[in-house]
C-alpha positions as CSV (number, residue, x, y, z in Angstrom):
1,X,0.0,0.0,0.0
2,X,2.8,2.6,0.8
3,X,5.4,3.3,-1.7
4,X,8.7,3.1,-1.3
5,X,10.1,5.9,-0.2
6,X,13.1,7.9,-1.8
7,X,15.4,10.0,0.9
8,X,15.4,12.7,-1.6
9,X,16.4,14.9,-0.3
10,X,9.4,48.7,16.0
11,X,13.0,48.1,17.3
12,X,14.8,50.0,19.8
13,X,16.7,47.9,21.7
14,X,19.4,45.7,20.2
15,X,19.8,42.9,18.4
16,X,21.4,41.4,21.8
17,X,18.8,42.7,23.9
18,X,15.9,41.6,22.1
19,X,17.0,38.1,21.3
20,X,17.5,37.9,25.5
21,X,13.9,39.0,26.1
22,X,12.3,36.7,23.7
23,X,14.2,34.0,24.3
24,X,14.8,34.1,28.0
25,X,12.2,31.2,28.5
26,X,13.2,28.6,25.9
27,X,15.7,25.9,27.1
28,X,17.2,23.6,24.3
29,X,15.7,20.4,25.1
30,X,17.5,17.4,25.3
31,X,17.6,14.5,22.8
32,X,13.8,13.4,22.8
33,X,14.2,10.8,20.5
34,X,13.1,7.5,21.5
35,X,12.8,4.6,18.7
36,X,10.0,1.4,18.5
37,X,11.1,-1.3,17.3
38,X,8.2,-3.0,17.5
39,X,6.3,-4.0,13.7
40,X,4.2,-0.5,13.5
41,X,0.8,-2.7,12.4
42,X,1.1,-3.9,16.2
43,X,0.0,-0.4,17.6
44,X,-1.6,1.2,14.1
45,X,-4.1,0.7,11.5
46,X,-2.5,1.9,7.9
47,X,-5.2,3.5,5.6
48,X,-4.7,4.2,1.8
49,X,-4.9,8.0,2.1
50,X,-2.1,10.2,0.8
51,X,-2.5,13.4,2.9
52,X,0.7,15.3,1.4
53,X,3.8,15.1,-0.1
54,X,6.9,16.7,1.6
55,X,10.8,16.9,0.5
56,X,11.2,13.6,1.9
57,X,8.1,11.8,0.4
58,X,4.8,11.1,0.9
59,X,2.5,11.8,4.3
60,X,0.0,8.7,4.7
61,X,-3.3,8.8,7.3
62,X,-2.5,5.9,9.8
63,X,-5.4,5.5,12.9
64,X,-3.7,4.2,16.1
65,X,-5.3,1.2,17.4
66,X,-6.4,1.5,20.9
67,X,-7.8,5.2,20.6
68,X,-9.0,4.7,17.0
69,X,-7.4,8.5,16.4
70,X,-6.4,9.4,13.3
71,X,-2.2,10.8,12.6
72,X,0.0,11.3,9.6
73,X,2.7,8.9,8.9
74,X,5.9,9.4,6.9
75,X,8.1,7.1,5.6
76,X,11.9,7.7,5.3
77,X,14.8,5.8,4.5
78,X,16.9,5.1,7.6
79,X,19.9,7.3,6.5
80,X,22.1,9.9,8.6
81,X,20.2,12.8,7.1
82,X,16.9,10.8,8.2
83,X,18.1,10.5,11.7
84,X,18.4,14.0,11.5
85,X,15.4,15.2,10.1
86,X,13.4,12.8,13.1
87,X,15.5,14.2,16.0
88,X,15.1,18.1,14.9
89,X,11.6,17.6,14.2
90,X,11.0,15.7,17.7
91,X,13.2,18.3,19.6
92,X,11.3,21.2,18.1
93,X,7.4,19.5,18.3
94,X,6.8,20.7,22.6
95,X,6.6,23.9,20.3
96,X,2.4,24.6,20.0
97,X,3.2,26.0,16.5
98,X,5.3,22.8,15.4
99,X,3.3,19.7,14.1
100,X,3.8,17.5,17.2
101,X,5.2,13.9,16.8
102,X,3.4,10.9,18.4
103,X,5.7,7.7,18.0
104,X,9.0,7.2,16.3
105,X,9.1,3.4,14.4
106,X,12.2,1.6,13.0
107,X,10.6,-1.0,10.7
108,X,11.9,-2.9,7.7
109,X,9.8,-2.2,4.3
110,X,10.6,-4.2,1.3
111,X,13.6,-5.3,2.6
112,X,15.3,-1.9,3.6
113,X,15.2,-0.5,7.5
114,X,13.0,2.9,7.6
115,X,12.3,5.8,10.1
116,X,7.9,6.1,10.3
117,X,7.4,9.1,11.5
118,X,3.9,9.1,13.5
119,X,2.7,13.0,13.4
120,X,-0.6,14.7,14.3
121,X,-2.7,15.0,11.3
122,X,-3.4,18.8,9.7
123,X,-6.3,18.1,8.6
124,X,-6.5,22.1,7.6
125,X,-4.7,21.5,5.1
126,X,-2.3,24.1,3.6
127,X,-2.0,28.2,4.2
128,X,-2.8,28.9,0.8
129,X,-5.8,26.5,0.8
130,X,-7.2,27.6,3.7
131,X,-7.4,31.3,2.4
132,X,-8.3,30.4,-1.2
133,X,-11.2,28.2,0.2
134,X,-12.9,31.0,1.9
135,X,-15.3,31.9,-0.3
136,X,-16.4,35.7,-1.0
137,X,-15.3,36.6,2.8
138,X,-12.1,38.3,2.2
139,X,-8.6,38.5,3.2
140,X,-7.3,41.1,5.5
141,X,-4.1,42.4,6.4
142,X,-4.7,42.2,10.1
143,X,-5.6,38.5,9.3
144,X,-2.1,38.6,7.1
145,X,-0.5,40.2,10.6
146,X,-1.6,37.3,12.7
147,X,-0.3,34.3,10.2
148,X,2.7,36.6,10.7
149,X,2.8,36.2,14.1
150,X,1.9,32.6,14.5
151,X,4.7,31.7,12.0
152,X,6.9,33.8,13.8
153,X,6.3,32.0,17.0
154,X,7.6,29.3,15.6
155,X,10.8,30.3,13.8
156,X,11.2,32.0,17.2
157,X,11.5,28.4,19.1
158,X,13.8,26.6,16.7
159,X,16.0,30.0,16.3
160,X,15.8,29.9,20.7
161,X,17.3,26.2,20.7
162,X,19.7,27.0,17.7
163,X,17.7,25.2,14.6
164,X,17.3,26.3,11.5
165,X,14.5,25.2,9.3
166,X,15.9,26.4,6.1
167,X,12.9,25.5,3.9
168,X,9.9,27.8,5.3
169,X,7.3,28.2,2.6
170,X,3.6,28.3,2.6
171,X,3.4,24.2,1.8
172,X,5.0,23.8,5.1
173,X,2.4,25.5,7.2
174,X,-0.7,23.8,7.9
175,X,-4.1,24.3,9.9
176,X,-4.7,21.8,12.3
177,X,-8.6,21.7,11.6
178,X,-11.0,23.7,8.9
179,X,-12.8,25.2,11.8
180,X,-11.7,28.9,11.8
181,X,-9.7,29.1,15.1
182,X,-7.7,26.0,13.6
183,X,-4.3,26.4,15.1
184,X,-1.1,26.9,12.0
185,X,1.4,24.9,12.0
186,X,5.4,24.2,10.9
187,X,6.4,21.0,9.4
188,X,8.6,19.3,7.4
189,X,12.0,19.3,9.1
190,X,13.9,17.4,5.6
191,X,16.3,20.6,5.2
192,X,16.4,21.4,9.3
193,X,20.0,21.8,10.5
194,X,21.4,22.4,14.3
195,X,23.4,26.0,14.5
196,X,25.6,26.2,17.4
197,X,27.2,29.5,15.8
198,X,26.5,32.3,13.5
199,X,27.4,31.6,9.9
200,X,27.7,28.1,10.6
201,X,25.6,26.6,7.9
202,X,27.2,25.7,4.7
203,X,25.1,22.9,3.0
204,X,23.0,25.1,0.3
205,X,19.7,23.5,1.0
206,X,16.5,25.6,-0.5
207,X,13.1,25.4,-2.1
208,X,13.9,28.1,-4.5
209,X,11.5,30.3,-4.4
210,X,11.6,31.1,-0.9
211,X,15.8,30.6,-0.5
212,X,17.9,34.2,0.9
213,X,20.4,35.7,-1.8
214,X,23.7,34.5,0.6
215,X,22.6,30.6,0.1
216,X,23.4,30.8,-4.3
217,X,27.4,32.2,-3.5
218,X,30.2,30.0,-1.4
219,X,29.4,32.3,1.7
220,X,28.0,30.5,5.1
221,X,24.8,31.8,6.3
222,X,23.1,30.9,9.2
223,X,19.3,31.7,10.5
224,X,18.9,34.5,9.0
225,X,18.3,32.5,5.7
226,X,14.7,31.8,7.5
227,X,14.1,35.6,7.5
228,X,14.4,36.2,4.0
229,X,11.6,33.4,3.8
230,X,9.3,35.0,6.1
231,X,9.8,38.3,3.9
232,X,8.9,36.1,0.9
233,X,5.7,34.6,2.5
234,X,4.4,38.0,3.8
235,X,4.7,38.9,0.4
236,X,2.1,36.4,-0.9
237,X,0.4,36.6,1.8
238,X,-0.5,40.4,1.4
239,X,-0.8,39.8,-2.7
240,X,-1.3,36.3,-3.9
241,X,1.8,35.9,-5.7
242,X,5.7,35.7,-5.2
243,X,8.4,38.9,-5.3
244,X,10.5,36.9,-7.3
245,X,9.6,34.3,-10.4
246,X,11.4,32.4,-12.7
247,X,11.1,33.1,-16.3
248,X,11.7,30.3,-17.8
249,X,9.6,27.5,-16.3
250,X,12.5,26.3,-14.3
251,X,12.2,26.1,-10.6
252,X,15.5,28.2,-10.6
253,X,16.6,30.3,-13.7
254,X,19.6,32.1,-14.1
255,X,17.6,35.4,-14.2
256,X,15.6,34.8,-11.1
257,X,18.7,34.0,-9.3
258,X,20.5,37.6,-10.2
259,X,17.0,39.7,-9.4
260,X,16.9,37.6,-5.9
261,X,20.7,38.4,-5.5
262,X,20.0,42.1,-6.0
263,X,17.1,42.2,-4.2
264,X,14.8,43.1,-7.2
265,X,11.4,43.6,-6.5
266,X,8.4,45.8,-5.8
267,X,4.5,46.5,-4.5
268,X,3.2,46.9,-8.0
269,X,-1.0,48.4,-7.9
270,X,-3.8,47.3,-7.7
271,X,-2.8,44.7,-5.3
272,X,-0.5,46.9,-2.8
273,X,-2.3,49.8,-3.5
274,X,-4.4,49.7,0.4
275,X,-1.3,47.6,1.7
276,X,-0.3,49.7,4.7
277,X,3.5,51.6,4.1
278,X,4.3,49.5,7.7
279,X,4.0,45.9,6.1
280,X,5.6,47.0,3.2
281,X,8.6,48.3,5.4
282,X,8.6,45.1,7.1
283,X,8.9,43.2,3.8
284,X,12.0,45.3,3.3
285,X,13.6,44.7,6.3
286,X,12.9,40.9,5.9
287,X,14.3,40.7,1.9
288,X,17.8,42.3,2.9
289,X,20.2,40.9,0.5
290,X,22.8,41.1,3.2
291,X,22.1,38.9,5.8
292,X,24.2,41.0,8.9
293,X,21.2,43.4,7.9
294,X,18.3,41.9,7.9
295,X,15.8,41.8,10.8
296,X,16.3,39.0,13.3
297,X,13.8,37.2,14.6
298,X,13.5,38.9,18.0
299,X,13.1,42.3,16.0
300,X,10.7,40.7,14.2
301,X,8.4,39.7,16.5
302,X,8.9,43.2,18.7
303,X,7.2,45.2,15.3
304,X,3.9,46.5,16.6
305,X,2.6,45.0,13.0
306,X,3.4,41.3,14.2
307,X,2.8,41.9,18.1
308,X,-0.5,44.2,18.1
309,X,-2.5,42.9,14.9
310,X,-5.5,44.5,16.2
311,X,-4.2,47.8,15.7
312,X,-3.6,46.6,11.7
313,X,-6.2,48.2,9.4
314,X,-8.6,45.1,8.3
315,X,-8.3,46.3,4.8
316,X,-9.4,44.2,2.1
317,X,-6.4,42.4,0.2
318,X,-6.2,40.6,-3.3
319,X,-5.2,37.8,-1.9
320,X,-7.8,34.9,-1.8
321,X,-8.9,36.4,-5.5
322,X,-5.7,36.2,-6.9
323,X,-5.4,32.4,-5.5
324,X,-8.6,31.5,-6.7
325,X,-8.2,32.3,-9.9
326,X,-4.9,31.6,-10.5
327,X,-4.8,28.1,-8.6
328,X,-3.7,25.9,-11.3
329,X,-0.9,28.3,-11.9
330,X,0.3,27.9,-8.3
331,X,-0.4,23.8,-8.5
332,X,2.5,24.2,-11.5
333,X,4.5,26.4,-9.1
334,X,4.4,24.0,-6.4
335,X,4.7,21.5,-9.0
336,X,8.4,22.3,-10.1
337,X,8.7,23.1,-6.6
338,X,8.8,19.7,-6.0
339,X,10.8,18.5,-8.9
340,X,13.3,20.9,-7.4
341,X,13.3,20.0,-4.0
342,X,13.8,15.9,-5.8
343,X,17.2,16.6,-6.4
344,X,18.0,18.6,-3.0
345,X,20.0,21.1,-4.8
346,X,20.1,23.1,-8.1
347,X,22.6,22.0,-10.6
348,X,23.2,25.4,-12.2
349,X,25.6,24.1,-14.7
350,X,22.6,22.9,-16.8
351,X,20.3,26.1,-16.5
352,X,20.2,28.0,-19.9
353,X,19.0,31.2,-20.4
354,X,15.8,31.3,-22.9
355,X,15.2,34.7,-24.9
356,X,11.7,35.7,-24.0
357,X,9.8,34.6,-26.6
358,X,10.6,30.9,-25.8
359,X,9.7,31.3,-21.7
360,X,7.4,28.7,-20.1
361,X,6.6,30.8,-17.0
362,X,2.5,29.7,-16.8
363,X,2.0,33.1,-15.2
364,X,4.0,34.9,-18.4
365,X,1.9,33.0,-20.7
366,X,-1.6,33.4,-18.8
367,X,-0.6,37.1,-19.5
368,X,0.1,36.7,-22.7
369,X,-3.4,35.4,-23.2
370,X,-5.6,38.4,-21.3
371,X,-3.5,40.9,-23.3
372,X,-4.5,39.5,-26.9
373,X,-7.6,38.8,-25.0
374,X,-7.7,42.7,-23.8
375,X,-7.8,41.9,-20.5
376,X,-5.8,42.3,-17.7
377,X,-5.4,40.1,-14.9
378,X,-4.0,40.4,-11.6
379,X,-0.7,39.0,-12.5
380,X,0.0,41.9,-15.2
381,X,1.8,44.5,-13.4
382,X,4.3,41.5,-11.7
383,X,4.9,40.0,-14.9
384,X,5.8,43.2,-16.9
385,X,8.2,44.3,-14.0
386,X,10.1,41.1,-14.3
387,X,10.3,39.7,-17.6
388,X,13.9,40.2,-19.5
């Protein structure tokens, strides 16, 4: 029934100061990994259901036994990396705003020893889905500022008890529940690596659209790499689409990687028109291309935009539209997403630059279409601003 599973791989104090105050109460916990050997069909009932697929694999609905509950199950292959993935994750899950982790299993599976990962189901779903599925009730930015903060919370654990996640993007965030105080979730800990020291991370580990300038050169980075994403998901979350985008229908082109480098981007109108000039300065201080100055975490979560949402205009975004009408644009995003994430890193060697009139990008051809059609959709201003 389960496949087998590849291991694909408002600041005034300072940056000191804050980083004490917020994270004054977390204590790295020890090693909370403890390992059943037992035959997993002992304690749960396997069901056919594919809930997700994450860098790693495939996420399966599994009911436990005796309580008859329902949890997600991942498969991996009992490697190193593996090991890793399960002790980060099951370290980090005390945190309320990381997917928590039931049971750890070492079984054999068609005759090779795997990690099953027992983990509490989302049954939510994604961020993106969860907005796009509202219906006509609207998307605000104080509804934006209190994703935000929730997502915050959590980079603000793993950042307290030196982890770095190092592949934060919307996929990766989850509502526990459809009901509409459904808690938000982090998961997927396949690129998740222990820092002991600034500047200490070296393996260049990204989904690509959501990946800080310093990770493309030979320089270390370190957390601050998760920042950048934040920037990149507040983005979408306060428009419906990403600052930066490939040309070429690669998950990575050669264009996209020099406009990221350089920090290229803007608020283009209609959809950033009623976007307050705070969130928009808070983007900015996010997508710093150097790293020693972009916002920390702890300066993050001290802006009155993150920490006082109720005092964030409810203004109407673009948001859910743009999602719902461009969904099976994003489905192809997400799609090369994966194909990128397959092969754990970007073999630039073998991207080639296309002139314009040969690019793939679904959202450069949707425009294409309204143009000749005399329409113009919400992607239009985006795509002019960044095509070659």
């Amino acid at each position: 029934m389960l496949d087998d599973t590849e291991n694909k791989n408002d600041s005034v104090l300072s940056n000191e100061q804050q980083e004490s105050q917020h994270q004054t109460n977390i204590v790295p916990p020890e090693s909370t990994l403890k390992i059943k050997k037992k035959v997993i069909t002992e304690e749960y009932k396997l069901a056919g259901q594919v809930l997700g697929i994450g860098i790693n694999g495939k996420v399966w609905e599994i009911f436990q036994k005796k309580s008859g509950k329902n949890y997600a199950l991942k498969m991996l292959r009992d490697t190193p990396k593996a090991r890793r993935e399960v002790e980060l994750h099951c370290r980090a899950s005390s945190c309320p705003r990381i997917v928590g982790i039931e049971d750890v299993f070492e079984n054999y599976y068609q005759g090779k020893k795997c990690l099953l990962l027992i983990m509490e189901c989302m049954e939510g779903g994604e961020l993106f889905r969860h907005i796009k599925e509202r219906g006509d009730q609207a998307f605000t930015e104080r509804e934006a500022s209190e994703v935000m903060r929730n997502i915050g919370e959590a980079v603000e654990y793993l950042h307290g008890i030196n982890i770095a996640h190092r592949d934060l993007k919307p996929e990766n965030l989850l509502y526990s529940s459809k009901h509409p105080d459904a808690q938000l979730k982090l998961t997927d800990f396949g690129f998740a690596k222990e820092t002991t020291s600034n500047n200490c991370l070296t393996t260049p580990c990204y989904t690509p659209y959501y990946v800080a300038p310093e990770v493309f050169g030979p320089e270390k980075y370190d957390k601050s790499c998760d920042m950048w994403s934040l920037g990149v998901i507040m983005y979408i979350l306060l428009c419906g689409y990403p600052p930066f985008y490939s040309n070429h229908g690669l998950p990575l082109s050669p264009g996209m990687k020099k406009r990221i480098r350089n920090g290229q981007y803007e608020f283009p109108n209609p959809e950033w028109s009623q976007v307050s000039e705070e969130a928009k300065q808070l983007i900015c201080q996010l997508l710093k291309t150097d790293p020693t100055e972009r916002m920390t975490i702890a300066q993050f979560m001290n802006q009155s935009w993150i920490n006082k949402s109720m005092n964030v205009p409810p203004t109407h975004l673009h948001t859910s539209r743009v999602l719902k009408e461009e969904s099976h644009v994003w489905d192809e995003v997400k799609e090369e997403m994966t194909n990128a994430l397959a092969t754990i890193r970007v073999d630039y060697e073998q991207i080639k630059v296309k002139p314009i009139k040969d690019a793939s990008n679904p959202l450069l051809l949707k425009r294409r279409k309204k143009m000749a059609a005399g329409k113009m959709g919400p992607f239009i201003a985006f795509s002019l601003h960044f095509s070659f």
